[in-house]
N, C-alpha and C positions, 0 to 999 in steps of 0.2 A: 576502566573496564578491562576486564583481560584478554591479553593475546591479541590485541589491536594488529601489533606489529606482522602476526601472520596474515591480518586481512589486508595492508598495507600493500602487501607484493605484489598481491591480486586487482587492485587499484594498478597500480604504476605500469598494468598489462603482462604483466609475469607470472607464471602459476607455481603453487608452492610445490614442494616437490612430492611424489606422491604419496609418500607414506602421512604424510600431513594432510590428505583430502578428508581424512574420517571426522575431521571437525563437520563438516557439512552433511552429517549423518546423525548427529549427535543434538539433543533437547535439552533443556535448561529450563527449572522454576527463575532462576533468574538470571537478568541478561546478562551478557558474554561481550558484546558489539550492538555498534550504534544502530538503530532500527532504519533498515531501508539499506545496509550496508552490501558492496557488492563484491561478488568474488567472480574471475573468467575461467573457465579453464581451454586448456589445450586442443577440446574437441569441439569449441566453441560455444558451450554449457554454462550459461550465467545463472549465478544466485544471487540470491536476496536476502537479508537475516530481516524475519518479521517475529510479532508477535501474536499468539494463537489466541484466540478467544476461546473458541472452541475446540475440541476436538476433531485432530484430523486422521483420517485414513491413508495408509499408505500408499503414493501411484495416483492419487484424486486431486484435483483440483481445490483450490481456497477462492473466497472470494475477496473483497474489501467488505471491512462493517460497511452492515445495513442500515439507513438513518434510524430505522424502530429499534435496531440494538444497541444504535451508540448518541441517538439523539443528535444527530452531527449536522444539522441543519440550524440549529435553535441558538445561534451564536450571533449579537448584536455588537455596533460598537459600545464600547464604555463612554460614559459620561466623562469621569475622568474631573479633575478638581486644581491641576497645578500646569497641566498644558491642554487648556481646552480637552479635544478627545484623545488625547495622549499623542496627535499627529500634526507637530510643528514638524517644518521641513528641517533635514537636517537630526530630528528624533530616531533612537537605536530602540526605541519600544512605542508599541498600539495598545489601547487598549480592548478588549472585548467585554461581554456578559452573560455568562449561562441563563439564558431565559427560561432553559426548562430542564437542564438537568446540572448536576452538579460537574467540578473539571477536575482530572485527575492531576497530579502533577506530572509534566512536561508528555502528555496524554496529545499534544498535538507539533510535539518535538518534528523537526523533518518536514513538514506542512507550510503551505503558504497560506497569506491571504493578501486577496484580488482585491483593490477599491477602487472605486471609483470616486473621486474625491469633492466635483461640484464644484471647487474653488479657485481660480489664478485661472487656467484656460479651463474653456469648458468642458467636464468627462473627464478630467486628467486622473489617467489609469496606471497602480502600481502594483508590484507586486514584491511584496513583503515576506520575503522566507522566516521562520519561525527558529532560531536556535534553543530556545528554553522557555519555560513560566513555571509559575506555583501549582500549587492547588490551588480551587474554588469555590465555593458551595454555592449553590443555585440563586440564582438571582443576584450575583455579588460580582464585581469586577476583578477581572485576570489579567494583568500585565503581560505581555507577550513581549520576551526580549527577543529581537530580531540579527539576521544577518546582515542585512545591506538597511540602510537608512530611507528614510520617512524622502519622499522628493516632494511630495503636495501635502500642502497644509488637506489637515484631516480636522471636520466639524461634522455638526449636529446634520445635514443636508448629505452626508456620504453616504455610501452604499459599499457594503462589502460581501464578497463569500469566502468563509473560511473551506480552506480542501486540507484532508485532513492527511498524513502519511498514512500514502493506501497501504504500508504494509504493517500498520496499527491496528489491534485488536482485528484481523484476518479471521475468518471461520470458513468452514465447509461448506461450498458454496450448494446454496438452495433455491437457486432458479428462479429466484423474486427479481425484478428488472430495475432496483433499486442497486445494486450490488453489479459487481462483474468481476470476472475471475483473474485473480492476480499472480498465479503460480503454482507451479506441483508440489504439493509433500513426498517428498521421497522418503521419508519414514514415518511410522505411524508416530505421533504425536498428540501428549495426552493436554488439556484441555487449559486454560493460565498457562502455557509455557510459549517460551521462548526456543526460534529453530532457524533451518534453512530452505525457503522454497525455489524451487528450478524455473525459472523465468522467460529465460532464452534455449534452443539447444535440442539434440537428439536426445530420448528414452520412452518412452512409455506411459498409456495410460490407461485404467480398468474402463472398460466401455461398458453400454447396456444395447449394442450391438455394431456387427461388424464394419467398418467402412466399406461404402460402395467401390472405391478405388483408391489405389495408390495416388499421391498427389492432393488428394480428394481433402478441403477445407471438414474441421476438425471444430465439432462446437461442444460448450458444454451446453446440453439443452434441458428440458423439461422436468428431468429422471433428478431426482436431488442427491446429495452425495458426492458431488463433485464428477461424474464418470462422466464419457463422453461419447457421442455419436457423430455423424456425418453433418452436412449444415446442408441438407432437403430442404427442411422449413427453417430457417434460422431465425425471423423474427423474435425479435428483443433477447437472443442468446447471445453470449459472446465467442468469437472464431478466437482458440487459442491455438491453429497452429493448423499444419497439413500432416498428412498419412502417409508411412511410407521409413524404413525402405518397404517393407511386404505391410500386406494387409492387416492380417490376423483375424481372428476367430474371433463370433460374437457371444458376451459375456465374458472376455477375458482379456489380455491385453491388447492393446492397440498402438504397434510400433509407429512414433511421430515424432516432427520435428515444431517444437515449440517456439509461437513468434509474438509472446507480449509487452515484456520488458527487457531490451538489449544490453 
């Protein structure tokens, strides 16, 4: 992928220097950097490189796929044919099964999955980070090559949840309580692309009205579109951050400092 090495520096806690920031302004049909990838900067401003489902508005909030948009609940282990459920200890691959929808290839790249395994002591829980897989077609088993190896034998009595990298297929977040908001688009962004969203950090965001106060907990709530207001009633919204330095004006921005992903 290209340009790794600029996002490198940003890892190792060093920020590139400024005329190189404009990559994090800039959108892509296709990807650039590893999905979930992060960059810091100087004013303490983290990004994220995800992937848009939908389209997003500039200054708005994204969420995580929704299970009804990405079907991301509907994942079994595999049967599997040459090591039981593909979970000998000591295994660099699991397997799973689209029970209800098809799997894209490496569509759960960056993602763990939790098991619970039933076998050797009792409940013995792993967690299995995802480096790659294929494609899938529905109802068909996907080998999931891993980062760290198999510790508990995996059979037909395990239990698993796959969690998918929240910042895979990303949309505009719409206030369903399925979903929860993973970062800002700081540029408009058009719909299959590939971007950078603001995570951590001070700027701005379009509201549907003004904050009660500086300081004052910051949610996206009800109003779909990603915009934000005060967290009055916050049930089932999610608090992306406080208000402030000043208030500002309702329907229009909302100067904050964002506190989701550091």
């Amino acid at each position: 992928m290209a340009n790794i090495a600029k996002i490198q520096v940003g890892i190792d806690g060093q920020v590139p220097p400024p005329s190189d920031m404009k990559f994090l302004f800039e959108t892509s049909t296709t990807q650039q950097y590893t999905i979930g990838q992060r960059v810091c900067c100087s004013n303490g401003a983290v990004f994220h490189y995800a992937y848009a489902l939908t389209a997003l508005t500039a200054n708005t909030f994204a969420s995580t796929a929704t299970i009804a948009a990405g079907n991301k609940g509907n994942y079994i282990l595999g049967s599997g044919t040459t090591s039981g459920y593909g979970g000998v200890a000591g295994d660099m691959q699991c397997r799973i099964k689209a029970s209800n929808a098809a799997i894209t290839e490496n569509q759960f790249q960056g993602g763990q999955y939790v098991i619970a395994s039933h076998t050797g002591s009792l409940n013995s829980i792993q967690n299995l980070f995802i480096k790659s897989h294929p494609a899938a077609a529905t109802n068909t088993e996907c080998i999931l090559q891993l980062e760290n190896p198999v510790l508990h034998p995996i059979d037909s009595r395990s239990s698993g949840n796959l969690i998918p990298n929240p910042f895979y297929e990303v949309q505009a977040y719409d206030a369903t309580p399925e979903a929860y908001a993973i970062g800002l688009a700081v540029t408009t962004v058009a719909a299959t692309s590939y971007c950078w969203l603001q995570t951590w950090g001070p700027n701005a965001a379009k509201n549907s009205a003004a904050p009660t106060k500086v300081g004052g907990q910051i949610i996206c709530g009800s109003t779909t579109g990603g915009v934000v207001t005060s967290a009055v009633n916050p049930a089932y919204y999610p608090l992306v951050g406080f208000a402030g330095p000043v208030a500002g004006a309702a329907n229009a921005l909302t100067p904050m400092f964002i506190t989701l992903v550091p």
